[in-house]
GUPARO-635966 format. One record per residue: residue number from 1; residue in three letters; x, y, z of N, C-alpha, C, O, CB in turn. Coordinates in Angstrom, 2 decimals, padded with zeros to 5 digits. Glycine has a CB too. Layout:
N
<node nr="NUM" rest="ALA" n_east="X" n_north="Y" n_up="Z" ca_east="X" ca_north="Y" ca_up="Z" c_east="X" c_north="Y" c_up="Z" o_east="X" o_north="Y" o_up="Z" cb_east="X" cb_north="Y" cb_up="Z"/>
...
This chain:
66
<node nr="1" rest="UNK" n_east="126.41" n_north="087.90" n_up="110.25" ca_east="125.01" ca_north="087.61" ca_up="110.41" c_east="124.13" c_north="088.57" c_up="109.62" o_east="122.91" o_north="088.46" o_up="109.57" cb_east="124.64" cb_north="087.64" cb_up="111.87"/>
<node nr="2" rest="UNK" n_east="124.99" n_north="089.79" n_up="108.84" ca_east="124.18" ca_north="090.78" ca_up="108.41" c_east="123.42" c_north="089.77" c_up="107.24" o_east="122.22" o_north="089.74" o_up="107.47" cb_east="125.05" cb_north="092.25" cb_up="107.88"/>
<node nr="3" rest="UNK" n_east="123.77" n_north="089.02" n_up="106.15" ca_east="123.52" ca_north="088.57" ca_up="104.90" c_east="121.93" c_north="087.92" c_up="105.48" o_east="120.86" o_north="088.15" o_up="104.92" cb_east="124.87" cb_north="087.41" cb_up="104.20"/>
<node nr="4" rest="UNK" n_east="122.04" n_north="087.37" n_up="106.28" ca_east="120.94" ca_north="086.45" ca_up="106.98" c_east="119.99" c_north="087.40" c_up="107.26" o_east="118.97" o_north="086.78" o_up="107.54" cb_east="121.36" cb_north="085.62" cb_up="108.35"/>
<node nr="5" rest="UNK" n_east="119.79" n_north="088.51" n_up="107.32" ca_east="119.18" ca_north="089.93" ca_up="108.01" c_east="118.54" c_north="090.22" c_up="106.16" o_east="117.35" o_north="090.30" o_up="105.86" cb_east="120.83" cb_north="091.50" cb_up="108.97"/>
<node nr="6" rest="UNK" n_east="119.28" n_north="090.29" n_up="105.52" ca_east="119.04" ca_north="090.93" ca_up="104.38" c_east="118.29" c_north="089.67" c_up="103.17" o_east="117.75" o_north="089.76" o_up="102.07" cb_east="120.59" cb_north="091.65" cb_up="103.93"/>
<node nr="7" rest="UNK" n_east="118.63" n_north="088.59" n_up="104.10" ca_east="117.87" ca_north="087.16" ca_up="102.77" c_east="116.45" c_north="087.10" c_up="103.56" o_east="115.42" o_north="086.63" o_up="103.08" cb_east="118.91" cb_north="084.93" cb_up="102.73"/>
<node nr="8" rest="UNK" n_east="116.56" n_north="087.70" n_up="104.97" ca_east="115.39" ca_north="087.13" ca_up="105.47" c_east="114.06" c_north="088.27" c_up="105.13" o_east="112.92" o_north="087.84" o_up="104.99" cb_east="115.66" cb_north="086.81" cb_up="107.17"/>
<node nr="9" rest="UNK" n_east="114.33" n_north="089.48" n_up="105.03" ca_east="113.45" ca_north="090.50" ca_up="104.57" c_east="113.45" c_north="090.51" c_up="103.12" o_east="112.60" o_north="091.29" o_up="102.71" cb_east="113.80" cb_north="091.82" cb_up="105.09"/>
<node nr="10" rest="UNK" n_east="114.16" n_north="089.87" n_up="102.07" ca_east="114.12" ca_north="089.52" ca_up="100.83" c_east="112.94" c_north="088.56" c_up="100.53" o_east="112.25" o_north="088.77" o_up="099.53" cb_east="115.36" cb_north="089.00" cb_up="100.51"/>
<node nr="11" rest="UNK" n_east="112.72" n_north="087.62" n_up="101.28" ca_east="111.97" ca_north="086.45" ca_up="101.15" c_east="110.75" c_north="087.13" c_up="101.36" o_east="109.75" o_north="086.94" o_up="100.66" cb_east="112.31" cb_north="085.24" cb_up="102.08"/>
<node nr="12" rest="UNK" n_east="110.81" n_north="087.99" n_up="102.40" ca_east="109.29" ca_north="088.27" ca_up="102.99" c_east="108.87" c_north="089.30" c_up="101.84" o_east="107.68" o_north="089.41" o_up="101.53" cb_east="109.19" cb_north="089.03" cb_up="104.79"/>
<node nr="13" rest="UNK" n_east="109.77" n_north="090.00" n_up="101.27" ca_east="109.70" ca_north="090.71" ca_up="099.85" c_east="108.72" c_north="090.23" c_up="098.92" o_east="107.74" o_north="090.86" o_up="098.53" cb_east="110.97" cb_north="090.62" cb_up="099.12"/>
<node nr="14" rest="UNK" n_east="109.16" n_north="088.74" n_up="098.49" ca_east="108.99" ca_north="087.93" ca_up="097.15" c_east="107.68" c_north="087.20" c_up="097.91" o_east="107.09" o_north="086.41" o_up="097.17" cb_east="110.54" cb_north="086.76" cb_up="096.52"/>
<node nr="15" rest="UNK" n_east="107.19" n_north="087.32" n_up="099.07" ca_east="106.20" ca_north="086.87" ca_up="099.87" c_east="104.78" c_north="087.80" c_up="099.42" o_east="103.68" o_north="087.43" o_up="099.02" cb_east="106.71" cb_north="087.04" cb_up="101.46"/>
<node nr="16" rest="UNK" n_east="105.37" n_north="089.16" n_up="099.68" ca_east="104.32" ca_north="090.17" ca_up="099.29" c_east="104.14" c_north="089.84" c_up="097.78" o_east="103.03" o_north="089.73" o_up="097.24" cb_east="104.80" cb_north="091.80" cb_up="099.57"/>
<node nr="17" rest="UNK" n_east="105.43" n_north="089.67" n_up="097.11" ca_east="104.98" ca_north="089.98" ca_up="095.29" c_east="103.82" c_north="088.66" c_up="095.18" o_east="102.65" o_north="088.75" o_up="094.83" cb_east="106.77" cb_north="089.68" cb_up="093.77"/>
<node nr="18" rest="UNK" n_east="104.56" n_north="087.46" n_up="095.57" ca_east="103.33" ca_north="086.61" ca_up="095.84" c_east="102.08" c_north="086.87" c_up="095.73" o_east="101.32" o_north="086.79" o_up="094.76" cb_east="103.31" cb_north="086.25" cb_up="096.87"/>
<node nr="19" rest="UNK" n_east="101.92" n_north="087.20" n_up="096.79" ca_east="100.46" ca_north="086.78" ca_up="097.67" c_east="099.92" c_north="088.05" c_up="096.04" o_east="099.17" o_north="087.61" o_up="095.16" cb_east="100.18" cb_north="087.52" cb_up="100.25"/>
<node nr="20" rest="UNK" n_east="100.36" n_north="089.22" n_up="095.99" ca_east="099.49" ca_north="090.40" ca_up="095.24" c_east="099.41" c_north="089.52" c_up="093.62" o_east="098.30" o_north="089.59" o_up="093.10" cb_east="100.55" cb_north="092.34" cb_up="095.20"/>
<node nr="21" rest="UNK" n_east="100.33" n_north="088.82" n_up="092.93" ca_east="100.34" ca_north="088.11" ca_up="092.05" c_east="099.11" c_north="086.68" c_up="092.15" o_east="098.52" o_north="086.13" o_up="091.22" cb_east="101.78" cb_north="087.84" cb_up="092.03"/>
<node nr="22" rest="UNK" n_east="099.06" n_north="086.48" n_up="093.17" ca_east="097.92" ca_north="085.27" ca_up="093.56" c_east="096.27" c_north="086.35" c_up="093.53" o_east="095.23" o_north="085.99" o_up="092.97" cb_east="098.39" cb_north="084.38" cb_up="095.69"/>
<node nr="23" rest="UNK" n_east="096.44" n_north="087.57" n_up="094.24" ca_east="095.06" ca_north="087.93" ca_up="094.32" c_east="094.78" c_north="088.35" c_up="093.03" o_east="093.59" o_north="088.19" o_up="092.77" cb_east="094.71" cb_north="088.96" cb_up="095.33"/>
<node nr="24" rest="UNK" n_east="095.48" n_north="088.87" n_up="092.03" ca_east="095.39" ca_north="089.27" ca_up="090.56" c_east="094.81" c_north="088.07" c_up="089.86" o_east="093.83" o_north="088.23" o_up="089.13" cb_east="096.84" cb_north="089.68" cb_up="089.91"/>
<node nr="25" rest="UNK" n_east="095.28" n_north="087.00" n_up="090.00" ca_east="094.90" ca_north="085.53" ca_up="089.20" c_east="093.87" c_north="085.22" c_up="089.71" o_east="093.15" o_north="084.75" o_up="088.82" cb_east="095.82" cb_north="084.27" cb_up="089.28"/>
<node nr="26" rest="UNK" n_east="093.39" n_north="085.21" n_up="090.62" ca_east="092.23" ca_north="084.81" ca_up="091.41" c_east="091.41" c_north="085.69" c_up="091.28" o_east="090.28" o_north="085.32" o_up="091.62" cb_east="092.39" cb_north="084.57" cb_up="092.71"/>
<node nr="27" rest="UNK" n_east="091.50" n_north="086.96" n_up="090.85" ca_east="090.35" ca_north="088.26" ca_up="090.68" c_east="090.13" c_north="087.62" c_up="089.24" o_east="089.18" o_north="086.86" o_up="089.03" cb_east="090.97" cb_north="090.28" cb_up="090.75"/>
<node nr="28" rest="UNK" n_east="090.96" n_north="087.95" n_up="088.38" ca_east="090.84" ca_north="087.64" ca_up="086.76" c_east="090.54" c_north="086.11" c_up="086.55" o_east="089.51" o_north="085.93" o_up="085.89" cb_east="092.35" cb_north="088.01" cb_up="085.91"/>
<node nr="29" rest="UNK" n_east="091.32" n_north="084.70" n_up="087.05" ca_east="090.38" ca_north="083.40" ca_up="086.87" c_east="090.15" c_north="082.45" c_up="087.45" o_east="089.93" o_north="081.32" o_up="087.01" cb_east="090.51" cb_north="082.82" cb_up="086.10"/>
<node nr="30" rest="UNK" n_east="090.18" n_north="082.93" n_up="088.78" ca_east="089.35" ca_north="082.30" ca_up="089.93" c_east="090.63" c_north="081.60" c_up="090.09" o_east="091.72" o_north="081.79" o_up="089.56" cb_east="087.77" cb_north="081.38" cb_up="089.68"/>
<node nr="31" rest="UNK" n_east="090.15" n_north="080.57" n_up="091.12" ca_east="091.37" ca_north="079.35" ca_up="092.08" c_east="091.58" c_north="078.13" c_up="090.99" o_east="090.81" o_north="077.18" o_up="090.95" cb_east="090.49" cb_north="078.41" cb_up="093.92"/>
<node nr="32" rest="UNK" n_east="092.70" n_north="078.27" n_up="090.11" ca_east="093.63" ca_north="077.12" ca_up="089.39" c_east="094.45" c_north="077.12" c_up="090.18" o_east="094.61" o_north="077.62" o_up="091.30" cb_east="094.24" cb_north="077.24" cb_up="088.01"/>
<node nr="33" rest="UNK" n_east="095.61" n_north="075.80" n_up="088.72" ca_east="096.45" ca_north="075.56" ca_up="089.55" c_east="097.52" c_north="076.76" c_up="090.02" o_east="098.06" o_north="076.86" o_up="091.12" cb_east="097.00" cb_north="074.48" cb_up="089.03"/>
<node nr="34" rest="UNK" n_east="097.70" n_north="077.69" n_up="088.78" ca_east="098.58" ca_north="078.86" ca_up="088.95" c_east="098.47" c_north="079.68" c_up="090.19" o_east="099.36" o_north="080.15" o_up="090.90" cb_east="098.38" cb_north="079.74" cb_up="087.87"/>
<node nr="35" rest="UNK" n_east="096.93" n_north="079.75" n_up="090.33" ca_east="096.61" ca_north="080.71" ca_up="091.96" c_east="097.05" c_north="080.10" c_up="093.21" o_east="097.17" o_north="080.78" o_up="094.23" cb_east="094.90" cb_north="080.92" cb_up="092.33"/>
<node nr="36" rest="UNK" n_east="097.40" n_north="078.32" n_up="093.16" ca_east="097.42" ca_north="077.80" ca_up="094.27" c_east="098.93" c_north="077.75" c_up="093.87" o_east="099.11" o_north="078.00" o_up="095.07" cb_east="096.46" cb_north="076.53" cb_up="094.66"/>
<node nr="37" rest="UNK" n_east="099.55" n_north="077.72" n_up="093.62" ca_east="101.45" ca_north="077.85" ca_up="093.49" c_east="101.70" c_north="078.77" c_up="093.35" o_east="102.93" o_north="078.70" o_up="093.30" cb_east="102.34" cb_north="077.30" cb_up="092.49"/>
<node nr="38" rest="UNK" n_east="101.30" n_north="080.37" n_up="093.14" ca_east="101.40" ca_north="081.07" ca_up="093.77" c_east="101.35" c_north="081.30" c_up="094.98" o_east="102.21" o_north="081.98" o_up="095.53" cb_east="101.08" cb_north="081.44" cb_up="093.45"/>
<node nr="39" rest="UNK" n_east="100.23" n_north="080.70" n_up="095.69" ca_east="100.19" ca_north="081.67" ca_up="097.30" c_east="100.71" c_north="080.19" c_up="097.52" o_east="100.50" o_north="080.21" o_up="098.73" cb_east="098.37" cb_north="082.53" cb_up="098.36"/>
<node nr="40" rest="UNK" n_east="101.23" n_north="078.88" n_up="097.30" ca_east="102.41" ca_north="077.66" ca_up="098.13" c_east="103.72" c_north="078.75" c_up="098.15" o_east="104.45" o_north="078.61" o_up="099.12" cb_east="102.91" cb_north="075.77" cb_up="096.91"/>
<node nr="41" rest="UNK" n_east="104.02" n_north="079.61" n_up="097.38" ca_east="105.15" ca_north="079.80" ca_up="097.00" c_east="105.19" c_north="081.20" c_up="097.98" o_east="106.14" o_north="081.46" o_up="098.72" cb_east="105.34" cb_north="079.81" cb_up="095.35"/>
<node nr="42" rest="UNK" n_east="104.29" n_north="081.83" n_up="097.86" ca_east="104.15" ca_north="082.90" ca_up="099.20" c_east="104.17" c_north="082.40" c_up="100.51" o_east="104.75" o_north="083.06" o_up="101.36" cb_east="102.84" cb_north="083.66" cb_up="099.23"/>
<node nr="43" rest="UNK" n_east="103.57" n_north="081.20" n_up="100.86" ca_east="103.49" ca_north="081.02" ca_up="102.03" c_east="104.90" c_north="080.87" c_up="102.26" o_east="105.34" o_north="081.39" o_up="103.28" cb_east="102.61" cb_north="080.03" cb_up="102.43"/>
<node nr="44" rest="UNK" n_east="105.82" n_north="080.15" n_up="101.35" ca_east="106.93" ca_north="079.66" ca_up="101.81" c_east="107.62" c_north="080.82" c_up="101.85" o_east="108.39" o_north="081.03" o_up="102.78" cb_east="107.52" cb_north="078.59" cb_up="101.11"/>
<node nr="45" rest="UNK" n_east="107.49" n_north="081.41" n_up="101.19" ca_east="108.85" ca_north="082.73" ca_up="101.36" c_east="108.23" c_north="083.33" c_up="102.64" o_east="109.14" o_north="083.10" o_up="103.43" cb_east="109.03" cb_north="084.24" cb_up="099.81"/>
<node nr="46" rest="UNK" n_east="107.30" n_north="083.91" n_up="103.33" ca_east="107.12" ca_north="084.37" ca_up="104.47" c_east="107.70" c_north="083.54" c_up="105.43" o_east="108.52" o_north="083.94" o_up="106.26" cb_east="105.88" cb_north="084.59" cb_up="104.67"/>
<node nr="47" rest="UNK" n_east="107.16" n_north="082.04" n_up="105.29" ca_east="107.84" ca_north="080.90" ca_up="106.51" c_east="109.08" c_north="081.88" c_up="106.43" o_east="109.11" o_north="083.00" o_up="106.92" cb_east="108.19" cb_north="078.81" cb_up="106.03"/>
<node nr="48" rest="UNK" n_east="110.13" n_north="081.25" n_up="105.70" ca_east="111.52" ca_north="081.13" ca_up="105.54" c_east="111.90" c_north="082.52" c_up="106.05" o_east="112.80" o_north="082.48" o_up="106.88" cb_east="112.01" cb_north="080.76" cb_up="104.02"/>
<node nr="49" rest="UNK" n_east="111.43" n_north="083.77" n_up="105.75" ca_east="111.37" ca_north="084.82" ca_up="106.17" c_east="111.29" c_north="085.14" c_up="107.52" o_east="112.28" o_north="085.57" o_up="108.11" cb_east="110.62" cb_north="085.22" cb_up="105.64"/>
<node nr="50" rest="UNK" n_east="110.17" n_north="084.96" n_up="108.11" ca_east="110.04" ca_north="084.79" ca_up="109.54" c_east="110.86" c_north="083.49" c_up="110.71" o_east="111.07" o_north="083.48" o_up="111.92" cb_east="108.56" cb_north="084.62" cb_up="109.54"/>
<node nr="51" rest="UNK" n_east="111.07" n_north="082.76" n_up="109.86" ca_east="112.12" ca_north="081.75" ca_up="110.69" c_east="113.31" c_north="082.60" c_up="110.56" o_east="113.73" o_north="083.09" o_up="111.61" cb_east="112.41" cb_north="080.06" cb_up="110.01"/>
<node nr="52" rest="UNK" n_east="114.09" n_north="082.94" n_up="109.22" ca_east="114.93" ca_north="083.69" ca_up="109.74" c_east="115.47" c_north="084.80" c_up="110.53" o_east="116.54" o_north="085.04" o_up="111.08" cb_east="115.10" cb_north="083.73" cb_up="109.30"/>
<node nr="53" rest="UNK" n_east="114.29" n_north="085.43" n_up="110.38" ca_east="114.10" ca_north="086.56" ca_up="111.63" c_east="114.58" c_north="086.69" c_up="112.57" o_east="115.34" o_north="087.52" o_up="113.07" cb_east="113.21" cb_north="086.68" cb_up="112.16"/>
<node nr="54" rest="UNK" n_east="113.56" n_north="084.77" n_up="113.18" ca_east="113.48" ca_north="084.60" ca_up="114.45" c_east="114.68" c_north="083.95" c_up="115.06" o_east="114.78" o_north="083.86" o_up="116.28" cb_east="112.36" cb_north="083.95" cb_up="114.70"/>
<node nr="55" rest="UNK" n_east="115.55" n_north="083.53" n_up="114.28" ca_east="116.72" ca_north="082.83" ca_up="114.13" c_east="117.89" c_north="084.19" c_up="114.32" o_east="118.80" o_north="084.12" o_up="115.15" cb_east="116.71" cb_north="081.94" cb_up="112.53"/>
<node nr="56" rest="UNK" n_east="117.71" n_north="085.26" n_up="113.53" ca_east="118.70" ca_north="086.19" ca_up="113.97" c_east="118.03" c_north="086.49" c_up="115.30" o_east="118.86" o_north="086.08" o_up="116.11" cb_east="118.97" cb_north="087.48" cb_up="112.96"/>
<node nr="57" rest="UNK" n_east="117.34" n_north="086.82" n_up="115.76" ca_east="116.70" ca_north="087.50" ca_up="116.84" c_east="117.50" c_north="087.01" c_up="118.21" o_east="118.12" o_north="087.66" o_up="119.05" cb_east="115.06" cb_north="087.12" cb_up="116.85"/>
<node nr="58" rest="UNK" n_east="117.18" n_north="085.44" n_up="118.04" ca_east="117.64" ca_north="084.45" ca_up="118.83" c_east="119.32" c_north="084.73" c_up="119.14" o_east="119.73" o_north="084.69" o_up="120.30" cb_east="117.30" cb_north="083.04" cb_up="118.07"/>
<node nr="59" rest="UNK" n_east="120.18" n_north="085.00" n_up="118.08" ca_east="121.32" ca_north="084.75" ca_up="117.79" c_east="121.88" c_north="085.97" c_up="118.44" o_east="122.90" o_north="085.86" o_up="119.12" cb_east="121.56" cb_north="084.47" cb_up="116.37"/>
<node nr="60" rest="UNK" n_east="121.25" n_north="087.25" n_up="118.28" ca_east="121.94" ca_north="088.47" ca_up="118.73" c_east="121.38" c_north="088.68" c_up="120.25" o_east="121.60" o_north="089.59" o_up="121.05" cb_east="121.61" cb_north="089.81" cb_up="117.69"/>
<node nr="61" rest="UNK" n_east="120.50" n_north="087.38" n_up="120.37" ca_east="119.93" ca_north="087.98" ca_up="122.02" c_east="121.26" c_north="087.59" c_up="122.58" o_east="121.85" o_north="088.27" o_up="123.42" cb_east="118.31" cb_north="087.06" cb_up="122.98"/>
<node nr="62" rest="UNK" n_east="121.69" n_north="086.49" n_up="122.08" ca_east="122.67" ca_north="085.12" ca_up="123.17" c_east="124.20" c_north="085.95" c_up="122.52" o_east="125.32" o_north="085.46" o_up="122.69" cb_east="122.41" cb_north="082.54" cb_up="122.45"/>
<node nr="63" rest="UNK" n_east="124.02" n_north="086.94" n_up="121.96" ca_east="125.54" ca_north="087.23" ca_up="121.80" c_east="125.50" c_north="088.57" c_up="122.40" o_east="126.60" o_north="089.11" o_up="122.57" cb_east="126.20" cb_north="087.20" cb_up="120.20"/>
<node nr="64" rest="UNK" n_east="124.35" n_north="089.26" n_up="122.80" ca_east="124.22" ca_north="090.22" ca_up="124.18" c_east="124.60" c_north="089.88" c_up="125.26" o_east="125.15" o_north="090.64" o_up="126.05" cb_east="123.06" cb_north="090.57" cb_up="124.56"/>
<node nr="65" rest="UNK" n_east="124.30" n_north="088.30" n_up="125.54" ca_east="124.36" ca_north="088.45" ca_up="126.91" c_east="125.20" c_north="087.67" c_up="127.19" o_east="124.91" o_north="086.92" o_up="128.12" cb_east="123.30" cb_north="088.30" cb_up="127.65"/>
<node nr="66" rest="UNK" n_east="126.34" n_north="087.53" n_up="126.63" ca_east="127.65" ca_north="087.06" ca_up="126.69" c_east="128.75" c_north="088.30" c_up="127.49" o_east="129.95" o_north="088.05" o_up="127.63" cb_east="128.05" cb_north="086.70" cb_up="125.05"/>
């Protein structure tokens, strides 16, 4: 379950490069299409990030209390 631990803080990684890559485009030329597929593409890596999280979280509660 470690790999799942390490893809899921990866995502939230490429989440941050995101979002700071979206506020750069949007400082320099306002809201195109590039600024808005940037932060689609942030949002999703945080989702995926935080579901997996919550998915290990889940997984090591129920293998505690076994």
């Amino acid at each position: 379950m470690k790999p799942q631990l390490s893809i899921a803080f990866l995502n939230i990684f490429f989440g941050v490069i995101f979002t700071y890559f979206t506020i750069r485009q949007v400082s320099n030329a306002g809201w195109g299409f590039f600024a808005y597929l940037l932060a689609a593409l942030a949002a999703f890596d945080f989702g995926s990030g935080i579901r997996m999280l919550i998915s290990y979280s889940q997984h090591m509660r129920k293998k505690g209390s076994k």
